[in-house]
C-alpha atoms as one frame of an Amber mdcrd trajectory, in Angstrom:
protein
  -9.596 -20.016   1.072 -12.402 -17.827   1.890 -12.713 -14.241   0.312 -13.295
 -11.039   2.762 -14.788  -7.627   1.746 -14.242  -4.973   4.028 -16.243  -1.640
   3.291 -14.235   1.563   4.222 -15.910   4.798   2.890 -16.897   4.237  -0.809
 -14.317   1.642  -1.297 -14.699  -2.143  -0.857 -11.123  -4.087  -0.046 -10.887
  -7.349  -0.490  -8.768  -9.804   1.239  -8.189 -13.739   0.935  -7.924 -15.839
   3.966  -7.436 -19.093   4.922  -9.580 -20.347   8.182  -8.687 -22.859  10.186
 -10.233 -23.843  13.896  -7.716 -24.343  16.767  -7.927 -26.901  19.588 -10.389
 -25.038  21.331 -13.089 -25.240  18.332 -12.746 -21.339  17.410 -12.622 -20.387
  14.153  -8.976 -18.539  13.486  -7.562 -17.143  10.194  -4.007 -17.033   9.206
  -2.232 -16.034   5.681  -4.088 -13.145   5.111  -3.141 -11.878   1.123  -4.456
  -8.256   0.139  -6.279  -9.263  -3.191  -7.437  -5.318  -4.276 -10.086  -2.766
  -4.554 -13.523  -4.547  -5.772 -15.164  -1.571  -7.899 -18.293  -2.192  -9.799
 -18.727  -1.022 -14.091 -21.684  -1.977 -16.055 -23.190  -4.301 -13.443 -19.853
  -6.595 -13.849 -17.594  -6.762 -10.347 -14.093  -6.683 -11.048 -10.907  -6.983
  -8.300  -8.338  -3.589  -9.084  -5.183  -5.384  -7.904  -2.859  -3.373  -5.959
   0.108  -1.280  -7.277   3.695  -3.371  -7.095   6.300  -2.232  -5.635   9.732
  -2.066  -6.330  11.685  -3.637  -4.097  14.828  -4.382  -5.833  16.139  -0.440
  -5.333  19.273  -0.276  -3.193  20.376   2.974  -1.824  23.632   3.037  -2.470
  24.904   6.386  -1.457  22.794   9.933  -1.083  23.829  13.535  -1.325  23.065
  16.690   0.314  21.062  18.857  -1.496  18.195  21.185   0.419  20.520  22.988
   2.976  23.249  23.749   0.435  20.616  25.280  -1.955  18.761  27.240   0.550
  22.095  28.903   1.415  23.113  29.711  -1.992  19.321  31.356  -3.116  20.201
  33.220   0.234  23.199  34.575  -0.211  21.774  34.945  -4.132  19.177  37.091
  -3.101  21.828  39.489  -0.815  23.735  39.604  -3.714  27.119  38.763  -1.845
């Protein structure tokens, strides 16, 4: 597994791949795993690892909200 840094802006990303050469002799990479943001604080380098996310949540049912509310500040506001 080789370690990639990949400067965009002011922010370094890192990324660990795995490279592997295919039957031609090029080198390829494949399983490509977001590591984090590599910041640097008091001369140390450290690896921010990314935010998780939640991906348990099931929508189960949703319910209208905006269009009902603009109407009723509306008619609110006409005082009807």
């Amino acid at each position: 597994m080789a370690k990639t840094r990949i400067k965009r802006g002011n922010k370094v990303y890192v990324y660990e791949r795995e490279n592997y050469r295919d039957e031609f002799g090029k080198v390829k990479h494949r399983k490509a795993q977001y590591l984090g943001i590599e910041e640097t604080t008091d001369g140390k380098i450290r690896i921010i690892p990314p935010k998780k996310r939640q991906k348990d949540i099931e929508i189960t049912s949703s319910v209208r909200y905006g269009d009902i509310a603009a109407l009723f500040t509306l008619l609110k506001n006409i005082t009807l």
